[in-house]
GUTOR-207019 format. One record per residue: residue in one letter; z negated, x negated, y of N, C-alpha, C in turn. Coordinates in Angstrom, 2 decimals, padded with zeros to 5 digits. Layout:
! GUTOR-207019
@aa->A	nz->Z	nx->X	ny->Y	caz->Z	cax->X	cay->Y	cz->Z	cx->X	cy->Y
...
This chain:
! GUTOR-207019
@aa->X	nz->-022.27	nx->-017.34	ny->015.37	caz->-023.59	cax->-016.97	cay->014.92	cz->-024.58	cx->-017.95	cy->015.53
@aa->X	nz->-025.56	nx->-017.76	ny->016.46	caz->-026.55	cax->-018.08	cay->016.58	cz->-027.87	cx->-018.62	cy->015.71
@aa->X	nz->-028.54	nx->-019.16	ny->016.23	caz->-029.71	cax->-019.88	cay->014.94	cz->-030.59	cx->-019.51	cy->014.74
@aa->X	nz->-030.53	nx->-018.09	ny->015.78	caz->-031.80	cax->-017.45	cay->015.45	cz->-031.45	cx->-015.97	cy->014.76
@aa->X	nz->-030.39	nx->-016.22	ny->014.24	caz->-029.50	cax->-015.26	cay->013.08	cz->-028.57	cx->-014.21	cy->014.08
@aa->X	nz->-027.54	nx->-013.22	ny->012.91	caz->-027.01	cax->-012.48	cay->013.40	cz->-027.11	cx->-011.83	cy->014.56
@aa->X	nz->-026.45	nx->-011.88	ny->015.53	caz->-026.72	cax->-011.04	cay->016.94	cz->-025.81	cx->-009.97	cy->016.72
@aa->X	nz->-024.99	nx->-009.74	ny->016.44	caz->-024.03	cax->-008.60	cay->016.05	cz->-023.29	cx->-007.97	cy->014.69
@aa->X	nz->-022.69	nx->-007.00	ny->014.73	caz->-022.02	cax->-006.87	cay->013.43	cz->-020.87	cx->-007.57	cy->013.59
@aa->X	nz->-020.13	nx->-008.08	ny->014.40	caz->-019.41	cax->-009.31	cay->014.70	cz->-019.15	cx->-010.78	cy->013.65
@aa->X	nz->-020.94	nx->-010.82	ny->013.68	caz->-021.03	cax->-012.26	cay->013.32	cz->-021.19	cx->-011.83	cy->011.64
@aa->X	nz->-021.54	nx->-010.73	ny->011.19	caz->-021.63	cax->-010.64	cay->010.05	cz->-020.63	cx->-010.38	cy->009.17
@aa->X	nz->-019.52	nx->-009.86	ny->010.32	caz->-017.99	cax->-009.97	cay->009.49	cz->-017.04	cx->-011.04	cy->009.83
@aa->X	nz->-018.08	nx->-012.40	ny->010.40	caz->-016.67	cax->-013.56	cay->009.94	cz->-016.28	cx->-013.88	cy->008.89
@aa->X	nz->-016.86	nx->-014.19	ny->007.94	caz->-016.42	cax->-014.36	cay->006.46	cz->-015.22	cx->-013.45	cy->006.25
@aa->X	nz->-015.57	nx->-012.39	ny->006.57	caz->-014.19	cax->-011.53	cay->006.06	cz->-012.72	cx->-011.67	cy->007.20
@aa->X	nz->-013.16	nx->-012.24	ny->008.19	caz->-012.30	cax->-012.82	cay->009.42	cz->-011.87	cx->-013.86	cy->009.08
@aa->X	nz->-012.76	nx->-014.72	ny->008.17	caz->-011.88	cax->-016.15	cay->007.83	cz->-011.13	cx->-015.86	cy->007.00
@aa->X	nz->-011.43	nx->-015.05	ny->005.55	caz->-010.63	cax->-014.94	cay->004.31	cz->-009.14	cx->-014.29	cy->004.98
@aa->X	nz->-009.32	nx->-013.35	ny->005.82	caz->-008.19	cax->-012.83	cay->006.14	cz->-007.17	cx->-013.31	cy->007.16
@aa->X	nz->-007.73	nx->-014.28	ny->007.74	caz->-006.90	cax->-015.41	cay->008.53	cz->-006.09	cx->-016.24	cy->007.19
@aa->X	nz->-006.49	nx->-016.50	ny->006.39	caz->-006.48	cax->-017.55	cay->005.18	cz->-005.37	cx->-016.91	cy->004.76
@aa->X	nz->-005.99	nx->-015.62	ny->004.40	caz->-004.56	cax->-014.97	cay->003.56	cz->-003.32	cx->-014.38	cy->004.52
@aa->X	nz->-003.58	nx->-014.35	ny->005.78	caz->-002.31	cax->-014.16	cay->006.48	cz->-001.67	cx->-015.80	cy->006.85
@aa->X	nz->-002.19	nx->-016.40	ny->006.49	caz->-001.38	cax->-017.94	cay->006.30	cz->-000.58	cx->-017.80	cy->005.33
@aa->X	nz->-001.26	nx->-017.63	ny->004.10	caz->-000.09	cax->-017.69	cay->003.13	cz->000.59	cx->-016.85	cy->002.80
@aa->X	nz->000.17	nx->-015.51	ny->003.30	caz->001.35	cax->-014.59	cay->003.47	cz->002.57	cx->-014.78	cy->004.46
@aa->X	nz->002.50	nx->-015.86	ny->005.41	caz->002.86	cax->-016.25	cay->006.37	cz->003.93	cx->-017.22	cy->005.84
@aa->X	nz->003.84	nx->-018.08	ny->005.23	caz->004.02	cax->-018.95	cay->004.06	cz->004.69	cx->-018.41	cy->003.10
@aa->X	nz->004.40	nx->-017.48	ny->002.66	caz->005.80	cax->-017.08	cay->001.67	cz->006.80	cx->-016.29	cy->002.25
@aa->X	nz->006.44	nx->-015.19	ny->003.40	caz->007.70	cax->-014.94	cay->004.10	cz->008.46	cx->-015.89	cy->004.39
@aa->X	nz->008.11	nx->-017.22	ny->005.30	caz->009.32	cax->-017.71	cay->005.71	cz->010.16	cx->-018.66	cy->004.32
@aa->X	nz->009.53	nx->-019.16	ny->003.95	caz->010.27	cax->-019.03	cay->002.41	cz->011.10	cx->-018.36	cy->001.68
@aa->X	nz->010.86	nx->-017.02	ny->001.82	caz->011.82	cax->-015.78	cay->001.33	cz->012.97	cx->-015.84	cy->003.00
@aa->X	nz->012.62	nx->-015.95	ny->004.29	caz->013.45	cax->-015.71	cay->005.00	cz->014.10	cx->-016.94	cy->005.13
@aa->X	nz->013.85	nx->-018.26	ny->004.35	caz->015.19	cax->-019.50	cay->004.72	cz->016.26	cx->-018.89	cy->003.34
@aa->X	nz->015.45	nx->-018.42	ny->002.22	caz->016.30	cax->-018.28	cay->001.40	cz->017.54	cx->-017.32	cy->001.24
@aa->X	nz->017.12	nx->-015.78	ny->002.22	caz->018.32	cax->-015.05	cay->002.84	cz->018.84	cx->-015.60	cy->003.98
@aa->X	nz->018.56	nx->-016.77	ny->004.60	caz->019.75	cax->-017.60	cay->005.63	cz->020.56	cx->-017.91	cy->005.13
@aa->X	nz->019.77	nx->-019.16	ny->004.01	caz->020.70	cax->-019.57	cay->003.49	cz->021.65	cx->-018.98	cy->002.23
@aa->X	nz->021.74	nx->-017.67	ny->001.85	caz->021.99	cax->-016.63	cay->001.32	cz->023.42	cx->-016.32	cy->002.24
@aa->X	nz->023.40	nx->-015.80	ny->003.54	caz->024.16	cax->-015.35	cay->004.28	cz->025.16	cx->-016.82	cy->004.95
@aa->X	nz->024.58	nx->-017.71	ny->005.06	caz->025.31	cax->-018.81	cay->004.87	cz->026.56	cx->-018.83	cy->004.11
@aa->X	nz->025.93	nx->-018.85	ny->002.83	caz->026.49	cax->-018.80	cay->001.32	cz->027.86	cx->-017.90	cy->001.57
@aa->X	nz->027.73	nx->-016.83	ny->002.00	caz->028.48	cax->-015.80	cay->002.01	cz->029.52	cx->-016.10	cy->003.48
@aa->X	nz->029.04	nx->-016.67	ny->004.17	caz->029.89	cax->-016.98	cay->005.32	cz->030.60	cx->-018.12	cy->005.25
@aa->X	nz->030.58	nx->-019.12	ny->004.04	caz->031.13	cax->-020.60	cay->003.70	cz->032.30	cx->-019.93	cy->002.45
@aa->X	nz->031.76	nx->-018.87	ny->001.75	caz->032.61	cax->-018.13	cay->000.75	cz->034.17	cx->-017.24	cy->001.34
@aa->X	nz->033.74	nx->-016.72	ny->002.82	caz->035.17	cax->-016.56	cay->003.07	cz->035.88	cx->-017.44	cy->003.75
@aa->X	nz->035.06	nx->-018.86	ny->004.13	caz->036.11	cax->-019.75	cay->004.80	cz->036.96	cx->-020.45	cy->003.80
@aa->X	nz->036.04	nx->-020.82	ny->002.56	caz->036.63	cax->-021.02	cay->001.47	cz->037.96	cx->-020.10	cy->001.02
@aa->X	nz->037.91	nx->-019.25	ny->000.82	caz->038.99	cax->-018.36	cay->000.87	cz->040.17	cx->-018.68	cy->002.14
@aa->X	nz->039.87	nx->-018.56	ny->002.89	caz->040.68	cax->-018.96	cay->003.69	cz->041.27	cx->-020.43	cy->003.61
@aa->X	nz->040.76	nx->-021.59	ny->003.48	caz->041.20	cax->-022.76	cay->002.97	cz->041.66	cx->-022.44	cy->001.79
@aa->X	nz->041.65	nx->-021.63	ny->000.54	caz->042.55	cax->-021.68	cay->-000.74	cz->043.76	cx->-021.20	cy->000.14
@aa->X	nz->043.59	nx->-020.46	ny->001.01	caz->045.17	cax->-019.05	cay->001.18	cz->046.17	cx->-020.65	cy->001.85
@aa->X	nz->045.27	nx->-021.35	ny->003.11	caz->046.02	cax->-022.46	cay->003.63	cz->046.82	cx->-023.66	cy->002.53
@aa->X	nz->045.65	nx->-024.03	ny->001.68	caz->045.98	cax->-025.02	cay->000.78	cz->047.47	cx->-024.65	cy->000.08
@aa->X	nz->047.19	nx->-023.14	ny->-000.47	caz->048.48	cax->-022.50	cay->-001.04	cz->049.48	cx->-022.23	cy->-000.45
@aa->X	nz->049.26	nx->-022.23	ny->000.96	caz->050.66	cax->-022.00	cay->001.65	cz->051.28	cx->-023.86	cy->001.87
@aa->X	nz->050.53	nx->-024.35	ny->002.23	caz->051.12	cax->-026.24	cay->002.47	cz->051.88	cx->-026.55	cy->001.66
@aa->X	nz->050.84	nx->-026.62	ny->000.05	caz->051.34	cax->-027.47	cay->-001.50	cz->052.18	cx->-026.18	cy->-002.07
@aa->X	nz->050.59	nx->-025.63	ny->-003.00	caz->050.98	cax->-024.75	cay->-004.20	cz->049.78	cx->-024.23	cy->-004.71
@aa->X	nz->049.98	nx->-023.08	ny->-005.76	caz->048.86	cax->-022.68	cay->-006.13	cz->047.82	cx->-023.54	cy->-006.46
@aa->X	nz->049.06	nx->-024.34	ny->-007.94	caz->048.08	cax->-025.23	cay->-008.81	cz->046.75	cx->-026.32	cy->-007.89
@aa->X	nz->047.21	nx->-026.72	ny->-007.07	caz->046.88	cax->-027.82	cay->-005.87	cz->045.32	cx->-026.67	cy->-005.25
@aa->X	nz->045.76	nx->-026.04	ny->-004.92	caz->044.58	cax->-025.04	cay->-004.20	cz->043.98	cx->-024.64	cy->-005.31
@aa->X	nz->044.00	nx->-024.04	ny->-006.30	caz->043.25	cax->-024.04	cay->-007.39	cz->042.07	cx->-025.42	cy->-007.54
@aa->X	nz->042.97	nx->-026.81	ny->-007.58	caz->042.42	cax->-027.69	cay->-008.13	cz->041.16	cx->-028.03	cy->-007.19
@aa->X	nz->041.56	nx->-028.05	ny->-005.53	caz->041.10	cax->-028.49	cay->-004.71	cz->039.86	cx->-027.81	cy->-004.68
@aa->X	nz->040.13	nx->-026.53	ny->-004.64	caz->038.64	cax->-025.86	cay->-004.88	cz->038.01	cx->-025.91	cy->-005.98
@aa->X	nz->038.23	nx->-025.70	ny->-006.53	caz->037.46	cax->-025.84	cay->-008.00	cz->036.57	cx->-027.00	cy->-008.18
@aa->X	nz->037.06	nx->-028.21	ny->-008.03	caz->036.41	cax->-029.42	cay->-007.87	cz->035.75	cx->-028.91	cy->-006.77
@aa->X	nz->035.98	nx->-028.66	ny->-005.69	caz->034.74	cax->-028.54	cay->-004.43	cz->033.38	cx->-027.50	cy->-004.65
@aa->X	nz->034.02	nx->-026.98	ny->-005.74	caz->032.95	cax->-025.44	cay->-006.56	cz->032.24	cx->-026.41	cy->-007.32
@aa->X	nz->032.45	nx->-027.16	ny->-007.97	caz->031.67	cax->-028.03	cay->-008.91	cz->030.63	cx->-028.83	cy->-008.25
@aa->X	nz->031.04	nx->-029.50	ny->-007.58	caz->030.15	cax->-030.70	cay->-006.22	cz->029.27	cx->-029.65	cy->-005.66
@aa->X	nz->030.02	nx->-028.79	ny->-005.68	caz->028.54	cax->-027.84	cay->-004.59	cz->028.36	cx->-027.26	cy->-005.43
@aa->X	nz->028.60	nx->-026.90	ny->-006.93	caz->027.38	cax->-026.14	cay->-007.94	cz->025.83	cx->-027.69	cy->-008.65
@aa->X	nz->026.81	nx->-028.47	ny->-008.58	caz->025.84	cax->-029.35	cay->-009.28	cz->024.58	cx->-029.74	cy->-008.41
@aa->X	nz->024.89	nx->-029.80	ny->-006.97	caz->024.30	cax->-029.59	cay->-005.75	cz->023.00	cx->-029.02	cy->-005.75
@aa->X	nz->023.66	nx->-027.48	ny->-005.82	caz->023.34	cax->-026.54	cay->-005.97	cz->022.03	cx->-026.75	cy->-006.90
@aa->X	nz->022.33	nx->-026.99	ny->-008.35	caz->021.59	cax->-026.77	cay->-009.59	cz->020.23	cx->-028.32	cy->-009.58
@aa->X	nz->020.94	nx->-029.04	ny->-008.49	caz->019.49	cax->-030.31	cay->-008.30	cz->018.39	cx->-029.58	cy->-007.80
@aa->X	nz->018.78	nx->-029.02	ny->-006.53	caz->018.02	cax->-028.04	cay->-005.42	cz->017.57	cx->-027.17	cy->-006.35
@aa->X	nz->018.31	nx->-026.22	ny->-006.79	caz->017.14	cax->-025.21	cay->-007.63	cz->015.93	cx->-026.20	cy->-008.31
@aa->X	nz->016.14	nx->-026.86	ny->-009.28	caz->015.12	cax->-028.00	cay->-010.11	cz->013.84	cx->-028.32	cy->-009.07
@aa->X	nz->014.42	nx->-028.77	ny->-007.61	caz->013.56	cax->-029.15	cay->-007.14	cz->012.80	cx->-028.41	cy->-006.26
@aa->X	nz->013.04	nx->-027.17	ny->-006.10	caz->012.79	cax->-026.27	cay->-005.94	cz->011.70	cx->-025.48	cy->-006.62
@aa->X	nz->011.89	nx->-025.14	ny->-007.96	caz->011.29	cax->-024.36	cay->-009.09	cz->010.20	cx->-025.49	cy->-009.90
@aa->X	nz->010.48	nx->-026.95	ny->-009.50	caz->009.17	cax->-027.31	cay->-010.00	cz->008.58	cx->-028.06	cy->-009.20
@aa->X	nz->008.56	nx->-027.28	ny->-007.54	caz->007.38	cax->-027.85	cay->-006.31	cz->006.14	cx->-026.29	cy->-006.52
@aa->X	nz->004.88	nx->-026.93	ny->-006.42	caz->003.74	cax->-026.42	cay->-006.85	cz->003.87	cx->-025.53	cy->-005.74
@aa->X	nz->003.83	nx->-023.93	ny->-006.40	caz->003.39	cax->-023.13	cay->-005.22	cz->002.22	cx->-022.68	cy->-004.71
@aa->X	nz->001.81	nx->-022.38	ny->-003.36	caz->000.93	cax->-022.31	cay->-002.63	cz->-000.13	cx->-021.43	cy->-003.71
@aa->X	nz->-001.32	nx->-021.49	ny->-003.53	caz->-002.52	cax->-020.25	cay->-004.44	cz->-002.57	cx->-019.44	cy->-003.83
@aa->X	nz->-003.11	nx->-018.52	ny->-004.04	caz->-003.57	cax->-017.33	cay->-003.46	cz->-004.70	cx->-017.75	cy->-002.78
@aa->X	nz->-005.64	nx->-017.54	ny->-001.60	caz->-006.58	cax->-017.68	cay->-001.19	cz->-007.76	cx->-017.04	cy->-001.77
@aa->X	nz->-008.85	nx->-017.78	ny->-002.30	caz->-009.75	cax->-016.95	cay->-002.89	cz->-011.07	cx->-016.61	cy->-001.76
@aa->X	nz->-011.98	nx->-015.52	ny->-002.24	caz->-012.24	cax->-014.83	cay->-001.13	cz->-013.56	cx->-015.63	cy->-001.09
@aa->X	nz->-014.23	nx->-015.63	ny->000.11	caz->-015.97	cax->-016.38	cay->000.22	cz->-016.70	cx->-015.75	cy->-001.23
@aa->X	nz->-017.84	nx->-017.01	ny->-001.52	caz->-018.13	cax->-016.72	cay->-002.81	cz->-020.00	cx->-015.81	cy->-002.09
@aa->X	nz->-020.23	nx->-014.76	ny->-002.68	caz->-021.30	cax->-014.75	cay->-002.56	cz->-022.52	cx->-015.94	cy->-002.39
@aa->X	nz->-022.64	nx->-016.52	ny->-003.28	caz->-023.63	cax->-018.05	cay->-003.00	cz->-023.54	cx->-018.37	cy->-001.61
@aa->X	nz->-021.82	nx->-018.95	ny->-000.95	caz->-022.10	cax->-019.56	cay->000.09	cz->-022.43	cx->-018.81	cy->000.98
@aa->X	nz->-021.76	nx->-017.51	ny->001.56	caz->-022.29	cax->-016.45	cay->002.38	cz->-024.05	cx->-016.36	cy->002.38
@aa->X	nz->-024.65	nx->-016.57	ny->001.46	caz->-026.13	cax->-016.20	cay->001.49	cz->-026.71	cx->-017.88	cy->002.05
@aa->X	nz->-025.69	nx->-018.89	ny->001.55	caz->-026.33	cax->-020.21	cay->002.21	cz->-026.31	cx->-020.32	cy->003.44
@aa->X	nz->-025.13	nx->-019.90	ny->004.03	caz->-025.16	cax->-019.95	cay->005.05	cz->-025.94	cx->-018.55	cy->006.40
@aa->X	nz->-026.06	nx->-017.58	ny->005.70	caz->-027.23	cax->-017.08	cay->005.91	cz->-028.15	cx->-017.16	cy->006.10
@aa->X	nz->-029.44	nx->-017.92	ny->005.06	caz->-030.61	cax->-018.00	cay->004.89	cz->-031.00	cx->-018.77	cy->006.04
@aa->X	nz->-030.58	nx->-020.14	ny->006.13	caz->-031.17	cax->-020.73	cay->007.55	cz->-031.57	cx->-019.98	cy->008.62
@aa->X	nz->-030.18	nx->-019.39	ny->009.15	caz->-030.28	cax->-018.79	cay->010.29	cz->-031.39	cx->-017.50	cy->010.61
@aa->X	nz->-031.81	nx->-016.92	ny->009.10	caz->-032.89	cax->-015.85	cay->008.68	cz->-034.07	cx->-015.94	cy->008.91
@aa->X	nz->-034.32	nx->-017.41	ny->008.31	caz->-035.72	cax->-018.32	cay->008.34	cz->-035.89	cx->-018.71	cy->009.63
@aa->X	nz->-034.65	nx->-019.36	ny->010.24	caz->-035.42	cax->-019.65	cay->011.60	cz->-035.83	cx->-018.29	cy->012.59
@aa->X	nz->-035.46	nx->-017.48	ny->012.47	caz->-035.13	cax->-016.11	cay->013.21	cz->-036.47	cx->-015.81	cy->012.85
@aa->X	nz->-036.92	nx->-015.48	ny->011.36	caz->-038.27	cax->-015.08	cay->011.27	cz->-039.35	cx->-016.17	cy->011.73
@aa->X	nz->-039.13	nx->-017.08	ny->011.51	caz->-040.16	cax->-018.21	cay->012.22	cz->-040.31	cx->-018.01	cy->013.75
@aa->X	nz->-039.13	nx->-017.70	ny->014.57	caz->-039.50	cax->-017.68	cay->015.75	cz->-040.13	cx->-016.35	cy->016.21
@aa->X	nz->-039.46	nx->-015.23	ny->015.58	caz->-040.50	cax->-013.94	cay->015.92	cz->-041.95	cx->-013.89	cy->015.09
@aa->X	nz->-042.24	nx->-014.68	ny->014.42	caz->-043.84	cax->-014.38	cay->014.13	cz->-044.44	cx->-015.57	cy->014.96
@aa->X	nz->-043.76	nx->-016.41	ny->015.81	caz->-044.65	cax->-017.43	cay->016.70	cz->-044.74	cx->-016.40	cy->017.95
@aa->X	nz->-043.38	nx->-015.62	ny->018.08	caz->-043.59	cax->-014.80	cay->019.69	cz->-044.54	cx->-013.50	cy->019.55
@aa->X	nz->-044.47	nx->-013.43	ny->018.79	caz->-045.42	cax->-011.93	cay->018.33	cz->-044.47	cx->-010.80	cy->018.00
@aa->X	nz->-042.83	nx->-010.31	ny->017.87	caz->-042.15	cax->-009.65	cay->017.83	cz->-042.60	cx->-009.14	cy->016.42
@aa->X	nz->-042.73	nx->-009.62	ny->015.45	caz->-042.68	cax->-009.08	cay->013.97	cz->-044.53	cx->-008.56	cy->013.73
@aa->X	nz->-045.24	nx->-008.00	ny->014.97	caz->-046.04	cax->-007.63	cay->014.33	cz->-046.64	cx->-006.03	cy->013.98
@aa->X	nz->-044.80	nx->-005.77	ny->013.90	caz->-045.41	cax->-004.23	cay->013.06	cz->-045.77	cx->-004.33	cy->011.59
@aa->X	nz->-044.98	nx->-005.92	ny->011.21	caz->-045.63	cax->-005.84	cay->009.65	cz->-046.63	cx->-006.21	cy->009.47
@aa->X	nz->-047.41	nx->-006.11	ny->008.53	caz->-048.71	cax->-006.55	cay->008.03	cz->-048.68	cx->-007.91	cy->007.31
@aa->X	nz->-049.73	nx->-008.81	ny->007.31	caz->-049.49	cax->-010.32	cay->007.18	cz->-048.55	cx->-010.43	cy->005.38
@aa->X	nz->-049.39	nx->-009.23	ny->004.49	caz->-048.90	cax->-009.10	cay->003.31	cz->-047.22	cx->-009.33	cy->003.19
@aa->X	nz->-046.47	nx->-008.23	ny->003.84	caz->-045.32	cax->-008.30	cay->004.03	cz->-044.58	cx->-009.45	cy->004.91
@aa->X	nz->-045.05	nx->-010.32	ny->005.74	caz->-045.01	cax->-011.08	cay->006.26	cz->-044.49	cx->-012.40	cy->005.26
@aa->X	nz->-046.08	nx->-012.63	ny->004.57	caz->-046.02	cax->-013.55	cay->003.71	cz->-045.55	cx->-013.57	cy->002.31
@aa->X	nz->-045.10	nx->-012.51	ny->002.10	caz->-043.84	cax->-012.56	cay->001.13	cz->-042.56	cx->-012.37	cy->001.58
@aa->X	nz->-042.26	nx->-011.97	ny->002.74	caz->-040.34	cax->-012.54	cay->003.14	cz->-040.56	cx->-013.60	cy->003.63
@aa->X	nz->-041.56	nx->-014.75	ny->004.07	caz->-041.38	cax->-016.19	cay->004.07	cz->-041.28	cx->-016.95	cy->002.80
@aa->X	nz->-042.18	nx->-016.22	ny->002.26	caz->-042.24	cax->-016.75	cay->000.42	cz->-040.82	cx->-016.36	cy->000.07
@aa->X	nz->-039.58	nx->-015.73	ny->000.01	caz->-038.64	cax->-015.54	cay->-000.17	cz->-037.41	cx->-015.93	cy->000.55
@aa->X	nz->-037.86	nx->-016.60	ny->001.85	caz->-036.82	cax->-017.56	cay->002.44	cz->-036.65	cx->-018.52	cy->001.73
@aa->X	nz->-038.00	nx->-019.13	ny->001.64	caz->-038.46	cax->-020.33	cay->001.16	cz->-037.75	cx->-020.47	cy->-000.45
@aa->X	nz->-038.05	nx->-019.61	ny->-000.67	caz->-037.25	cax->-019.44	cay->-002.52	cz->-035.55	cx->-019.14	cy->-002.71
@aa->X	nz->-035.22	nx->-018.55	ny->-001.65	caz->-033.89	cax->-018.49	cay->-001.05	cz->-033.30	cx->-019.94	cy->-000.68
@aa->X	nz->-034.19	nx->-020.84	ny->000.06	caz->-033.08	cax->-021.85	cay->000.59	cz->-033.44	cx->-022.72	cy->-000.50
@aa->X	nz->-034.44	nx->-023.23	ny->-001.59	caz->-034.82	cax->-023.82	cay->-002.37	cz->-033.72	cx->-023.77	cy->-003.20
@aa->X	nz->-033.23	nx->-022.28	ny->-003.64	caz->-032.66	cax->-022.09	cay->-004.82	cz->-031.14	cx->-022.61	cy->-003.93
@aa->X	nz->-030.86	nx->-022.63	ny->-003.03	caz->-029.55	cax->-023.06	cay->-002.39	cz->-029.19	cx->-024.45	cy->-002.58
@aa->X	nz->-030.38	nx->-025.26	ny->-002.37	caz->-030.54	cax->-026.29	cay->-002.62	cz->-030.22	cx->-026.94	cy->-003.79
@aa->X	nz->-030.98	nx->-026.33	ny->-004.50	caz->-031.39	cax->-026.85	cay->-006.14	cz->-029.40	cx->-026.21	cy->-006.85
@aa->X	nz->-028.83	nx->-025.55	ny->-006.41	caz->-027.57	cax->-025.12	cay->-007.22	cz->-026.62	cx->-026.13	cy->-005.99
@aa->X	nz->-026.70	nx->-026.44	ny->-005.37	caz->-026.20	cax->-027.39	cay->-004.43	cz->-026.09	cx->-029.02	cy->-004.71
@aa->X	nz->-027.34	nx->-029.33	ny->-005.44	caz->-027.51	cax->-030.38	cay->-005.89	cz->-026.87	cx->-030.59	cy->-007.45
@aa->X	nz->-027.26	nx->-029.27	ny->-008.39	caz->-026.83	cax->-029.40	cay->-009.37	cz->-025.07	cx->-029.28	cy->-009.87
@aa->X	nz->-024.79	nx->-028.36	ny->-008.70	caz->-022.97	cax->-029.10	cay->-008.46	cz->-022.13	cx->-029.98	cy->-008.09
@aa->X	nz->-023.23	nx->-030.90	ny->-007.11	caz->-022.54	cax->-032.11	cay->-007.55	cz->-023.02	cx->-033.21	cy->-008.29
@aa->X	nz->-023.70	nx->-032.86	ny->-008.96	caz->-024.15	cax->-033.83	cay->-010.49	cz->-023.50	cx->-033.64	cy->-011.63
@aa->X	nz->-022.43	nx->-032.61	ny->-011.57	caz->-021.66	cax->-032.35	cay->-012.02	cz->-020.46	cx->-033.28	cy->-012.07
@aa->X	nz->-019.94	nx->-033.35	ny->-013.51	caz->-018.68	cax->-034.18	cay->-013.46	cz->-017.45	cx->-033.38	cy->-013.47
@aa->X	nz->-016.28	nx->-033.81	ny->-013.22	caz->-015.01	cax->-033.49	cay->-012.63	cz->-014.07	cx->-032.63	cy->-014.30
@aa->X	nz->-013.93	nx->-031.79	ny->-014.07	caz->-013.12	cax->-031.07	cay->-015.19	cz->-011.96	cx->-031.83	cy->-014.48
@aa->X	nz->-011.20	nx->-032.09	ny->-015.86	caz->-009.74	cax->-032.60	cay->-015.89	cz->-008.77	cx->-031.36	cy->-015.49
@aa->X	nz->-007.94	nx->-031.22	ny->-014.77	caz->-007.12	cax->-030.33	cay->-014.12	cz->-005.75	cx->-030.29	cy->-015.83
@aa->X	nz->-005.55	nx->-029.06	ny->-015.98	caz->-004.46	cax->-028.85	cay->-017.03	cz->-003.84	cx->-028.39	cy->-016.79
């Protein structure tokens, strides 16, 4: 976007170009999340028949009891394993949802570029199909536009910090 405002419908749909970059991050972000967890899923399942195969060996060397034991204990070590990882897992903070541009800032970041745009076409002479009337009330309304941007700009951060719960 230029400073002497919108040149295209381009520039007026970045906002919706950023939010949706944003949210294909974290959609991005939870797929591969879901896809380590069917790796390691199919893993799971490919360590489950070697296992099998080490009971059939164990049982042919010793004895049942022995292959029983051997695994079983090795089922335990890798369940308790197992059950840390979930924990640490299930209580890492997950990503937010991306929330979308707030009206306010879209118009802040607007207004400048509006004001200067109209400032420069009533110095070149471009804006004089309007009449000074109309003129001098959409400057009177920039002016009250970036004021009020200001003034809610200032009054948020005079603001103190809500405690997070």
């Amino acid at each position: 976007m230029s400073i002497y405002g919108p040149r295209s419908a381009d520039d007026l749909l970045e906002p919706l170009r950023s939010y949706l970059g944003r949210l294909a991050a974290w959609a991005k972000q939870r797929a591969t999340g879901y896809g380590v967890g069917a790796a390691l899923m199919f893993i799971g399942i490919g360590a489950g028949v070697g296992i099998a195969a080490l009971f059939h060996w164990i049982e042919l060397q010793y004895n049942v009891s022995t292959a029983y034991s051997v695994i079983g204990g090795s089922f335990g070590v890798v369940g308790i394993c197992a059950l840390l990882v979930a924990l640490i897992l299930v209580k890492r903070r997950k990503p937010p949802l991306p929330a979308p541009p707030s009206v306010t800032q879209s118009v802040r970041r607007a207004a400048l570029p509006m004001a200067n745009r109209f400032a420069l076409e009533t110095r070149i002479g471009n804006a004089g199909r309007a009449d000074g009337t109309t003129r001098l009330l959409a400057a009177a309304a920039a002016l009250l536009l970036i004021g009020w941007a200001v003034a809610s700009r200032t009054t948020q951060s005079s603001r103190p910090e809500r405690a997070k719960e």
